[in-house]
C-alpha positions in Angstrom: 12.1 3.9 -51.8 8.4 5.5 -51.8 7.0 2.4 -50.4 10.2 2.7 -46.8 9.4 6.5 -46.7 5.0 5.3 -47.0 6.0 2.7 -44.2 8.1 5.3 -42.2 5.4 7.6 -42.1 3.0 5.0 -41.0 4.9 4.2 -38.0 5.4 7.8 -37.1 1.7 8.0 -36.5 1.0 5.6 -34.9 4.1 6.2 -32.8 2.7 9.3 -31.9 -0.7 7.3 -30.9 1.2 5.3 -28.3 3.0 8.7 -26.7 -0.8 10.0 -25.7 -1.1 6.5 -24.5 1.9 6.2 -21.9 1.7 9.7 -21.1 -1.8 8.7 -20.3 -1.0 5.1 -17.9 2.0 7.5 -16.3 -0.9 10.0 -15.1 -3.0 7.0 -14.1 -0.6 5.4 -12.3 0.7 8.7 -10.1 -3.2 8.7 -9.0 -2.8 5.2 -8.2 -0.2 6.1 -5.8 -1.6 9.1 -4.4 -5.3 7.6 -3.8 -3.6 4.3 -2.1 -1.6 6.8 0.2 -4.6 8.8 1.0 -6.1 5.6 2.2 -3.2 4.4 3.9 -3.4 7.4 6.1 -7.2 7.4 7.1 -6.5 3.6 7.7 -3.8 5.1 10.6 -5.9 7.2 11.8 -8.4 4.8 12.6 -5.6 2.7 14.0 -4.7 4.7 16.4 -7.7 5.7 17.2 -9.0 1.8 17.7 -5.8 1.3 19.8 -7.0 4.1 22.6 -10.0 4.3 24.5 -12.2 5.6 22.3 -14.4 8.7 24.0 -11.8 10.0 26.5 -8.5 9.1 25.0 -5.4 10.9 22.9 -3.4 9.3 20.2 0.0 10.7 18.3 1.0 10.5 14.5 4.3 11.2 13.4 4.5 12.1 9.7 7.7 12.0 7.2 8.8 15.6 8.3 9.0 14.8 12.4 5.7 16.4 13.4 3.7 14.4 16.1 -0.3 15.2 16.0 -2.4 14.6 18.7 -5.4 12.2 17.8 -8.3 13.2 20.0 -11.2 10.6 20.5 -13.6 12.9 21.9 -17.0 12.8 21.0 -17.1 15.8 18.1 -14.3 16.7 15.6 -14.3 18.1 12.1 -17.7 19.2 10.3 -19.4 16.5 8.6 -21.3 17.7 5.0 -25.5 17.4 5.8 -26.0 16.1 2.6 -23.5 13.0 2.7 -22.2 12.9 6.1 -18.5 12.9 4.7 -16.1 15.5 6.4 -17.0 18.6 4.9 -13.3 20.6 3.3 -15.3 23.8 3.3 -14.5 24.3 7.0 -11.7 26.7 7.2 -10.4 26.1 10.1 -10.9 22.6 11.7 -10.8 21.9 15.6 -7.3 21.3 17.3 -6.5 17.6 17.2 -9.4 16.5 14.7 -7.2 17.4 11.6 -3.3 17.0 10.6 -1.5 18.2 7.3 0.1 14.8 7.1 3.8 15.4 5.1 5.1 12.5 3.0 8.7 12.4 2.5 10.8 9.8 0.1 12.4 8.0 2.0 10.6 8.9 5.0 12.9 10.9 6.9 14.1 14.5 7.1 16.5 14.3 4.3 13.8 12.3 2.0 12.3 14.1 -0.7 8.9 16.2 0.1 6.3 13.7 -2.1 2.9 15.0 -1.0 1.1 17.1 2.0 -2.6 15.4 2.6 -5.3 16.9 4.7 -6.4 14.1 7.3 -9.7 14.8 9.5 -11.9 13.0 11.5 -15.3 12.9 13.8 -16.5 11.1 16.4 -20.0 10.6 17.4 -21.0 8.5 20.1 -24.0 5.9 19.4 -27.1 5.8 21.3 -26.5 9.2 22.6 -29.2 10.4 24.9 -31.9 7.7 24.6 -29.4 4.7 25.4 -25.8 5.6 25.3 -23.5 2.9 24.4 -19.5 2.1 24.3 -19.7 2.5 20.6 -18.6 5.4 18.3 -18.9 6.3 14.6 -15.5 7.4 13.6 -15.9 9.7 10.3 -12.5 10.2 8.6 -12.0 11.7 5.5 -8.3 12.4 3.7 -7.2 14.3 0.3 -3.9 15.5 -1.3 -3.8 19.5 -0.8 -3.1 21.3 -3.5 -4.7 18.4 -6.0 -6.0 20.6 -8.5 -9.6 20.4 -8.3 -11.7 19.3 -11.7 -8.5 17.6 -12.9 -9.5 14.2 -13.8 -5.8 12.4 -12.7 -7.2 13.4 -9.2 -9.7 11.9 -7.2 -12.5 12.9 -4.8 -11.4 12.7 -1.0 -11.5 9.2 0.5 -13.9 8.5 3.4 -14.0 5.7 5.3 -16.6 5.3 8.1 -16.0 2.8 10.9 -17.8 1.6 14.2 -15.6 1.1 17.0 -16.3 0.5 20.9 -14.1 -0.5 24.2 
């Protein structure tokens, strides 16, 4: 009898050891999802932005709740940090149509289930300006989940991609 109470005990702890370790993958695993979505959407933007003529052109972007953003390709667009040249999250108040509060919805429709609200931005700077322009841009877009509680370590840093594009 001491020696199935001894044993039970045993498992109990190290039951308890595997709890912290689920709870643990679950919170990995929601990052996951939320840093592959954040990519996914600076991906689009870059889509759509590759599908215009970059420089003069205007894209749209539905998201999960039915609201269209306009994609502007005009040279210029959201701050860009000095230091690292990402989009800088400081600025307040971003220019019209370099910036969307992107809604995700499961399923992805107006009945779905509100998931996440990211904030996309982008900049565009044209190549060569002033000494020999070009047809090429530098397309700066950064994206991150609003509201992602800053310092906590199940959320990441915003994702930045950085792409050259040209007609």
């Amino acid at each position: 009898m001491i020696e199935t109470l001894l044993a039970a005990s045993i498992m109990a702890v190290c039951s308890m050891a595997l709890i912290g370790l689920i709870g643990g993958s679950v919170a990995s695993n929601t990052r996951n999802k939320f840093d592959s979505t954040t990519t996914m959407l600076a991906q689009s933007v870059a889509e759509q932005i590759k599908a215009t003529v970059i420089g003069s052109g205007t894209a749209t972007l539905t998201d999960c709740a039915g609201t269209s953003f306009t994609i502007d390709t005009a040279p210029g667009g959201s701050a860009l940090n000095t230091t690292s040249n990402a989009i800088s999250f400081a600025e307040t108040t971003p220019p019209a149509n370099y910036h969307m509060d992107y809604v995700v919805k499961s399923p992805c429709n107006a009945n779905g289930i509100e998931q996440a609200t990211y904030d996309v931005r982008w900049h565009v700077d044209l190549v060569g300006s002033g000494v020999a322009p070009t047809n090429t841009y530098l397309l700066t877009i950064s994206s991150q989940m609003k509201n992602r509680g800053f310092g906590n370590k199940f959320f990441a840093s915003p994702v930045t991609l950085r792409v050259m594009l040209g007609n």
